[in-house]
C-alpha positions in Angstrom: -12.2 -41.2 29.6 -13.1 -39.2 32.9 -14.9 -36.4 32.3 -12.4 -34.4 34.4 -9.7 -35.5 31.9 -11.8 -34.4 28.9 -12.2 -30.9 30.6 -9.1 -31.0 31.2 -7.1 -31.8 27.9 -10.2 -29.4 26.0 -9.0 -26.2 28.0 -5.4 -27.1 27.4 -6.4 -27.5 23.6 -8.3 -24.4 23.6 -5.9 -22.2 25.5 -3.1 -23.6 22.7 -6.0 -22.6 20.1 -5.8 -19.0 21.6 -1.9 -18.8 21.4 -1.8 -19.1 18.1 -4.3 -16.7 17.2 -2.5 -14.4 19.4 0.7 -15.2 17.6 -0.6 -14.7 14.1 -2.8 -12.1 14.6 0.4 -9.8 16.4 2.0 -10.9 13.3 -0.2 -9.7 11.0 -0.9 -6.8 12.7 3.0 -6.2 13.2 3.7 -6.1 9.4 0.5 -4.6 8.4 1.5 -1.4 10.6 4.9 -1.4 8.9 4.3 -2.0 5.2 5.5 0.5 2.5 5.6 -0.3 -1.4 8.7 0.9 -1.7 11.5 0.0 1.3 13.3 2.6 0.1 12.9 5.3 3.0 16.7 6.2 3.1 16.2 5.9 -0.9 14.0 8.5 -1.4 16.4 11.1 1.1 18.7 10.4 -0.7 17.2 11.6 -4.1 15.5 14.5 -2.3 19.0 15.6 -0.4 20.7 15.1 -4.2 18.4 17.4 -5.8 18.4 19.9 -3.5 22.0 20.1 -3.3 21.8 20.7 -7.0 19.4 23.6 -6.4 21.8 25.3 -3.6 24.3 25.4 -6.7 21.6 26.7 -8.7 20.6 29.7 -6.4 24.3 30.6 -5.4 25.1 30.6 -8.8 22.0 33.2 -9.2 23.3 35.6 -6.4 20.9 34.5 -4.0 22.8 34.2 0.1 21.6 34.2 3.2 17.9 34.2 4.7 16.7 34.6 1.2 18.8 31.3 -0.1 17.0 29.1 2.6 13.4 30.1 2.0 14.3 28.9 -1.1 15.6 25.9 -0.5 12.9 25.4 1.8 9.8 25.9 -0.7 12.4 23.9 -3.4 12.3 20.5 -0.8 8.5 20.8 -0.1 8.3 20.8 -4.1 10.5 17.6 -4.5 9.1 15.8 -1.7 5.6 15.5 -3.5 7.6 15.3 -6.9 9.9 12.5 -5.7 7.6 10.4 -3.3 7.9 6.9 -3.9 6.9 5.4 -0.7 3.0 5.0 0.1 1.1 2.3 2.1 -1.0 0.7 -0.9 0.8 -1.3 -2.7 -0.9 -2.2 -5.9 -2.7 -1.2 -8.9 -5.4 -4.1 -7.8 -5.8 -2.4 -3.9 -5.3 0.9 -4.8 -8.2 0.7 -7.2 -10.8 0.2 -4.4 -9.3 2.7 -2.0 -9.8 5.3 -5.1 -13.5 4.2 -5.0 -13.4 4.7 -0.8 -11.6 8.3 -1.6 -13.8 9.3 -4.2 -17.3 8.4 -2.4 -16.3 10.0 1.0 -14.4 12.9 0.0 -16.7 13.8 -3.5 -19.6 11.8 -3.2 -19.2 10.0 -6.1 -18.1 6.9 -8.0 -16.1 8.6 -10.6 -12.2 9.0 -10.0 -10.8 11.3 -12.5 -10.0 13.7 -9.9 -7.7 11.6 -8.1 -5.9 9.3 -10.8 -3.6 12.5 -11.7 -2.3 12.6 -7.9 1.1 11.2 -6.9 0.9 7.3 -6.4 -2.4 7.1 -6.7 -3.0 5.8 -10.3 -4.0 2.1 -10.8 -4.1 0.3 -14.2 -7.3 -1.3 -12.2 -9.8 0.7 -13.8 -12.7 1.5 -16.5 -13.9 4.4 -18.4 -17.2 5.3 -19.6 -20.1 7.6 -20.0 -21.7 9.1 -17.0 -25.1 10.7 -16.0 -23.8 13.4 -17.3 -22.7 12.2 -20.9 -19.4 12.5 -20.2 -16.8 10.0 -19.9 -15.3 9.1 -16.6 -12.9 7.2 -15.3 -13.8 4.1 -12.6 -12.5 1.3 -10.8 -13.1 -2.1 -12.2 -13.8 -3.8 -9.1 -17.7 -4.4 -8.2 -18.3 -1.4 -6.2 -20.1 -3.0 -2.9 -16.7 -3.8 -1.1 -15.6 -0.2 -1.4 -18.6 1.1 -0.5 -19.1 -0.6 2.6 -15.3 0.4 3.8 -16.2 4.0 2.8 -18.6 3.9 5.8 -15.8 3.9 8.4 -13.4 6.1 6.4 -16.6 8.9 6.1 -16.8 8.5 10.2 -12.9 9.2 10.6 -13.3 11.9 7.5 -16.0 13.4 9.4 -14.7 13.4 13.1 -11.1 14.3 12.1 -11.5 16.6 8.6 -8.2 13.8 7.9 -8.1 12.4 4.5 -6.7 9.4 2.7 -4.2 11.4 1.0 -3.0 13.8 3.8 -3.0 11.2 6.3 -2.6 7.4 4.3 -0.7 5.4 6.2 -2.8 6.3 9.7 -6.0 5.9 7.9 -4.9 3.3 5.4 -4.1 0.9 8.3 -6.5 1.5 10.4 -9.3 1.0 8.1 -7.0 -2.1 7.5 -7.0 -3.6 11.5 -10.9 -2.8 11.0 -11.3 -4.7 7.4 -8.4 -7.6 7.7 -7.2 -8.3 11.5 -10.6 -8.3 13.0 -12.7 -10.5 10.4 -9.7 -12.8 10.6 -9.7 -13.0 14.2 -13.2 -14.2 14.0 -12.8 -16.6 11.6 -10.0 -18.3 13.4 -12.3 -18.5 16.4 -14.9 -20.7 14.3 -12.4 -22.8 12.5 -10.9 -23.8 16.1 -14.2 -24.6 17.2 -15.2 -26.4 14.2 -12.2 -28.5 14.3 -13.0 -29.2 18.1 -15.8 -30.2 16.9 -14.9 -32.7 14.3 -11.5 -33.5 15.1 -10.6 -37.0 16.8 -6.7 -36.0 18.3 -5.3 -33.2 20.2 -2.2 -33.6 17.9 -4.6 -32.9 14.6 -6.5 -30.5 15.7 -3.5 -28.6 17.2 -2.2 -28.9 13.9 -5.1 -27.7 11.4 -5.5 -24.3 13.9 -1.7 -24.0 13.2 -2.7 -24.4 9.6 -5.2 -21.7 9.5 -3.6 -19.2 11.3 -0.2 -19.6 10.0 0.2 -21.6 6.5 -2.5 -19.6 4.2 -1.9 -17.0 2.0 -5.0 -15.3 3.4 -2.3 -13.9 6.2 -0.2 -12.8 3.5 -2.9 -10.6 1.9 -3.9 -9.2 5.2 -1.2 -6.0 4.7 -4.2 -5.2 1.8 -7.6 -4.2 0.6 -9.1 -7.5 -1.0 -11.9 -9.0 -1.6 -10.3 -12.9 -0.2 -10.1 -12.0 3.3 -13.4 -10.9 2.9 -15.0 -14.0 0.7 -12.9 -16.3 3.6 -14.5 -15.2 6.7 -17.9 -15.3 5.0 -17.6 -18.8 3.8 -16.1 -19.8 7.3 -19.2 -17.6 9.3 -21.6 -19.3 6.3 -20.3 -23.2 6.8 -20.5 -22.5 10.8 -23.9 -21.4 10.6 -24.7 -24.5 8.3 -22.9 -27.0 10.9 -25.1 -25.4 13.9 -28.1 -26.1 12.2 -27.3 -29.9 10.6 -25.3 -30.5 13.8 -26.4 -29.5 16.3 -29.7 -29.1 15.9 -29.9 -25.3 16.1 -33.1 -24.1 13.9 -33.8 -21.0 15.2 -34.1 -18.5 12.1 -32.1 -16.4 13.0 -29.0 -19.0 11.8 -30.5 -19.7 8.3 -30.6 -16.1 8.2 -26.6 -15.5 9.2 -26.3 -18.3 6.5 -28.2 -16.5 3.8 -26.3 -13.8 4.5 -22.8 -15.1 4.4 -22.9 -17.2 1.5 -24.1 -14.1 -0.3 -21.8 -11.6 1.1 -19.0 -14.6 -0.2 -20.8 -14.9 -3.6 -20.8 -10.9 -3.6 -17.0 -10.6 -3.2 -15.9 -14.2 -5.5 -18.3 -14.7 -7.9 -17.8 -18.2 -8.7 -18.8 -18.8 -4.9 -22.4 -18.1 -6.4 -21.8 -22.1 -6.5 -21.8 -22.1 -2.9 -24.5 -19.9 -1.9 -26.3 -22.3 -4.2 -25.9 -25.3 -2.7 -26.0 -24.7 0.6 -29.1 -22.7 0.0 -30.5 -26.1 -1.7 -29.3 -28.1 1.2 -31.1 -26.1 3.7 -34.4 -26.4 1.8 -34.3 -30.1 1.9 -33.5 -30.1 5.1 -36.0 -27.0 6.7 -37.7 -25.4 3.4 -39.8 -23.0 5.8 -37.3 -21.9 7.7 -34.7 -21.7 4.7 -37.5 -19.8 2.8 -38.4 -17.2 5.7 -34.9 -16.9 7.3 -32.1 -17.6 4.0 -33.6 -16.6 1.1 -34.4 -12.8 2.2 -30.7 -12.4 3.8 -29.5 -13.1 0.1 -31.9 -11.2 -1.6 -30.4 -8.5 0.2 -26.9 -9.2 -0.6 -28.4 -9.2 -4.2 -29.8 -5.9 -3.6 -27.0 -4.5 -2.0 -24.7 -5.8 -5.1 -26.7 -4.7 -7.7 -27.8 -1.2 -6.7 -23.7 0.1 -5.8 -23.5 -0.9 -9.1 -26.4 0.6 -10.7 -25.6 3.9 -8.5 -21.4 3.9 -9.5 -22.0 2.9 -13.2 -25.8 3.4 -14.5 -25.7 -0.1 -15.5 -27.0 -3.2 -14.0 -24.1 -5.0 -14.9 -20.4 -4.5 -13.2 -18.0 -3.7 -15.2 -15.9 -7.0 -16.3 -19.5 -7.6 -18.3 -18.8 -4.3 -20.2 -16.0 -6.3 -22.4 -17.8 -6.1 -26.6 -16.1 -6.7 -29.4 -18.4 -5.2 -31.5 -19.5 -2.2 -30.0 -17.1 -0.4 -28.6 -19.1 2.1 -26.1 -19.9 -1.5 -24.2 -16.3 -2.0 -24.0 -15.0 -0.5 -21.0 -11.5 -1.5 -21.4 -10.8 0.2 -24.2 -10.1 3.9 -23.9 -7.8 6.8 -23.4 -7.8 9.8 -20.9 -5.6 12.5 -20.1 -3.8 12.8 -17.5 -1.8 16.2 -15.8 -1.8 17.2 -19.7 -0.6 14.0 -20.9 -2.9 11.4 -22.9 -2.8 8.1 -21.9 -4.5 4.8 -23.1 -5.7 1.7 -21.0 -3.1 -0.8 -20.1 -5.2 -3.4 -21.2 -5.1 -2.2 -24.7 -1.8 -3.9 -24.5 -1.0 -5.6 -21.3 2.5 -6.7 -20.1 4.3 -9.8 -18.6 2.1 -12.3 -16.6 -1.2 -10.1 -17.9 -1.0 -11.4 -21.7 -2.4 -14.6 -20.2 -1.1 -17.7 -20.8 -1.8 -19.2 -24.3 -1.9 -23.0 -23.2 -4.6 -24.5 -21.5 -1.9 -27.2 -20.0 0.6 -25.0 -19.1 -1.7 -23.1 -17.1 -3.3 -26.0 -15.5 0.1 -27.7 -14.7 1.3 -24.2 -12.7 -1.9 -23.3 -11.5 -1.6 -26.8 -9.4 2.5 -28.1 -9.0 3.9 -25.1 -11.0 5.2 -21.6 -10.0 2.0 -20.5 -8.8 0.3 -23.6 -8.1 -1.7 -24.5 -4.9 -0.2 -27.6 -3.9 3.5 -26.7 -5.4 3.2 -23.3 -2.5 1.5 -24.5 -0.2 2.0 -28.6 0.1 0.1 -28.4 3.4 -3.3 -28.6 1.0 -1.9 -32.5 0.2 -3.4 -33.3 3.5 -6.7 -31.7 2.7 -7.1 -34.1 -0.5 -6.0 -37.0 1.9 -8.7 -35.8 4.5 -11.4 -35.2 1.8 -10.8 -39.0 0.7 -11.0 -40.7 4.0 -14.5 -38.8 4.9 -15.6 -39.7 2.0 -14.8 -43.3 2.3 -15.7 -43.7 6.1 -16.9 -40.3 7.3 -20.0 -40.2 9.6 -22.8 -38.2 7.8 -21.8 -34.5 8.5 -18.4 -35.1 7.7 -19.2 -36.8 4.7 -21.7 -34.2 3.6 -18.9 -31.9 4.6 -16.4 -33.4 2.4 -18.8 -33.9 -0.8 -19.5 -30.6 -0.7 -15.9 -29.2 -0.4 -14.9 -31.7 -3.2 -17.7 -30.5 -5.8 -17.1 -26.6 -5.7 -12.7 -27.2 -5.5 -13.2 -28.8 -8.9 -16.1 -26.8 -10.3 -13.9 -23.7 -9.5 -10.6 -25.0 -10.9 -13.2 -26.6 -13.6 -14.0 -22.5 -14.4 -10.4 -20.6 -13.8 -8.4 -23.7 -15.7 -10.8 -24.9 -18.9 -13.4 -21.8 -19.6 -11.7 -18.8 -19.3 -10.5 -16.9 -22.3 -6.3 -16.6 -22.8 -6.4 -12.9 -21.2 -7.9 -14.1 -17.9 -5.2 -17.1 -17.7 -2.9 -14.8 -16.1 -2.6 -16.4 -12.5 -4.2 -13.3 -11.0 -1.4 -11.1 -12.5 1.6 -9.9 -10.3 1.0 -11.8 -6.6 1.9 -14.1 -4.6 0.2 -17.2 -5.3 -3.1 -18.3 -7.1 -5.5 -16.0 -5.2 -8.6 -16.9 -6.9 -8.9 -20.0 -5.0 -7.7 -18.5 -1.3 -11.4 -18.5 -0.2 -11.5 -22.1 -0.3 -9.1 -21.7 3.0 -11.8 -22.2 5.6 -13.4 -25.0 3.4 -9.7 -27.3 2.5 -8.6 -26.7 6.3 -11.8 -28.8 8.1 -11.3 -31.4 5.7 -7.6 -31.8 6.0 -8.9 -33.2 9.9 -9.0 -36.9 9.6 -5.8 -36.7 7.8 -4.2 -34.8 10.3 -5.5 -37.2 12.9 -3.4 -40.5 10.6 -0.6 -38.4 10.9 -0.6 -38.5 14.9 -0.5 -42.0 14.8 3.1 -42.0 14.0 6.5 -40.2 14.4 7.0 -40.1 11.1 3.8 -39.1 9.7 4.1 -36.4 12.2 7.5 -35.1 10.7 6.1 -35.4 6.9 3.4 -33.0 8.3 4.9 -30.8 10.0 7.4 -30.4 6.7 4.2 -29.6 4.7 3.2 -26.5 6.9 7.0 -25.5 7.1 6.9 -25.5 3.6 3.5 -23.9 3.2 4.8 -21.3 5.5 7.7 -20.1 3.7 5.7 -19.3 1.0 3.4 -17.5 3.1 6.1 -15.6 4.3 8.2 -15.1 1.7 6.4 -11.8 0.5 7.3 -10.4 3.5 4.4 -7.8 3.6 3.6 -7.0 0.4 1.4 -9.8 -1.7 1.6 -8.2 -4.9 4.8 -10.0 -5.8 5.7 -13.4 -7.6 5.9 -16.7 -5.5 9.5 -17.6 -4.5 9.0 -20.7 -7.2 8.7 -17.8 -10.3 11.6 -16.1 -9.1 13.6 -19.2 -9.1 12.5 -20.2 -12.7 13.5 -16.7 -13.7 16.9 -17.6 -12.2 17.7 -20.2 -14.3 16.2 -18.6 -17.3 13.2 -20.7 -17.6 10.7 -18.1 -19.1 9.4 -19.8 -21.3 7.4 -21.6 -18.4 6.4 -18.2 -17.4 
């Protein structure tokens, strides 16, 4: 081929690359500027305007007329609007946990949240109590406190430039810290994954068509209306595997890449655990392949990360451990789970002294494994598109050149370690599917790793009409369960709903 014509057809790929990232990213950015647990707006009038139509009989019935029956129905509504709220821009227990850690650090300078539990829609069933420096018990989140402390360095520069808080200003804040946290990192990592798949793709139809993939048929778009710890685990692993393909590919070894690799596959380690596997072998991989450089340049970037993870939680909890490792049966002030606080005057106790639903965890090894793959939340029932990616995996394994094949082993091992972990070793009240949302999100990091080796599969399907058709089905399918949340993730899949439907709870 001309080199003219290779040019050529590259731009036209690349500037089709840049349209969908444009598309998806607007998108995203579209519904993350709109979303509102509750879409209820009119709702919430409505009960306010009831109420204080109520009160108006109240105070006419007391005597009360004129400029003196308005002030107050006036200080009556600013009561009921706090009282009655229902809408707020966080949407779940699981995200509002961490942006309780982000309030509490910037606007107290601490990790304890007792403060702002007791304010309206701000409590999360996503948290811990125990005993603090000062031998009293607090209340904390139960998310590993590294996330929330790095997006509490923004939110201090808006809390200090503006005096504006998460709770008198959420929704500005909330979503801008969002744009700065989701849209942005993802923005990046779409850039990477098109030029990987440049890279190693064979077909302008296939490449076209993994891009596509990426930016519109994972649920890491759908999570992107939320603080979470999968966005940020995905662009890691995609900045971590990019790194690695510079240096095995193309034959970058300056140190400054084993470095961003370090890094990366810490940072994704940091915020998915079981991606400890990852940082693991690549770090392995690198040492056979440059042990000086993977010594000098990798291994301090993760002992940073390590640093980094273990001191936030030193700092937030006096212990070296995070909190999930805080679960005894035996001695109960090494339990963390197991409490009760008070509340506005009112005690409470933990929800998971008795948890609800989808949180009891499912009982049955196979009936987890069979949903957690083809079943109401299961990664290739959702999102079919991921077919292709065990079709594409094969065929580099079986004829790959040796980066794609490398590529392809490597993908393979940690997809069935992890399912390995989630499906066969976890006890019955962490089988819950990763409670109320929208698909099996402990796996959603994997995105960046299933879409490069879907490629060579994607390329067969160019070949043909029909192969085109079947996968173009597979995204559109993929796609509407993307979508179906609309913008908020914390739901169940559309395939839950439907088996509640026809009264098939048992499955559930």
């Amino acid at each position: 081929m001309p080199t003219h014509d290779k040019t050529g057809r590259e731009k036209l790929r690349w500037g089709v690359y840049v349209l969908l990232i444009a598309l998806a990213i607007g998108n995203l950015s579209g519904r993350l500027l709109s979303v509102n647990s509750v879409d209820g707006a009119r709702l919430e009038a409505y009960r306010i305007a009831r109420r204080l139509k109520e009160e108006r009989l109240r105070f006419e019935a007391k005597g009360l007329a004129g400029a003196q029956l308005e002030q107050q129905l006036a200080d009556r509504k600013a009561q009921l609007e706090e009282k009655l709220k229902i809408q707020r821009p966080f949407l779940s227990s699981n995200d509002r946990s961490r942006w309780l850690t982000v309030r509490a650090l910037v606007e107290q300078g601490t990790y304890e949240i007792d403060a702002l539990i007791g304010l309206p829609n701000w409590d999360s069933i996503d948290k811990v109590q125990h005993r603090g420096r000062d031998d009293q018990l607090h209340l904390y989140s139960s998310k590993p406190p590294l996330l929330s402390t790095l997006v509490a360095v923004p939110y201090w520069c808006i809390h200090r430039l503006t005096g504006a808080t998460l709770g008198t200003h959420p929704y500005e804040i909330g979503r801008f810290l969002l744009l700065f946290v989701n849209i942005l990192p993802l923005v990046c990592m779409f850039v990477l994954i098109a030029r990987l798949v440049d890279q190693f793709g064979q077909t302008d139809w296939g490449r076209i068509f993994v891009v596509a993939v990426a930016t519109l048929g994972t649920f890491l778009s759908t999570f992107a209306t939320v603080l979470n710890n999968h966005i940020v685990a995905a662009v890691c692993a995609t900045v971590a595997l990019y790194a690695v393909v510079q240096i095995r590919c193309a034959g970058k070894r300056h140190l400054g890449w084993f470095a961003l690799a370090g890094l990366m596959a810490a940072l994704t380690a940091a915020t998915e655990l079981p991606a400890l596997l990852l940082l693991v072998v690549l770090g392995l991989y690198l040492f056979i392949k440059a042990p000086g450089k993977t010594t000098c340049g990798f291994l301090p970037a993760v002992l940073l990360v390590v640093a980094a993870f273990f001191v936030t939680n030193y700092v937030a909890h006096n212990s070296w451990r995070p909190p999930y490792a805080h679960r005894s049966v035996t001695d109960p002030e090494d339990n963390w789970y197991q409490y009760t606080y008070e509340v506005n005057g009112k005690q409470r106790q933990s929800y998971w002294l008795a948890p609800r639903g989808i949180d009891k965890g499912e009982s049955c090894r196979g009936t987890y494994a069979m949903h957690v793959l083809v079943g109401h939340h299961g990664i290739f029932s959702l999102t079919p598109v991921w077919l292709l990616s065990v079709v594409g995996a094969c065929l580099w394994l079986w004829r790959g050149p040796g980066p794609t094949r490398e590529l392809a082993i490597l993908v393979v091992f940690l997809t069935v370690i992890c399912l390995a972990f989630y499906i066969g070793f976890r006890p019955q009240q962490d089988r819950n599917y990763g409670g109320m949302t929208s698909g099996f999100r402990w796996m959603f990091w994997f995105a960046p790793l299933w879409i490069l080796v879907m490629l060579p599969a994607a390329d067969e399907l160019d070949k043909s009409s029909i192969g085109k058709a079947l996968g173009l089905a597979l995204l559109a399918l993929s796609v509407v369960s993307v979508s179906y949340p609309t913008w908020n993730p914390w739901t169940h899949p559309w395939i839950y709903h439907w088996m509640e439907y026809w009264g098939w709870v048992g499955l559930t």
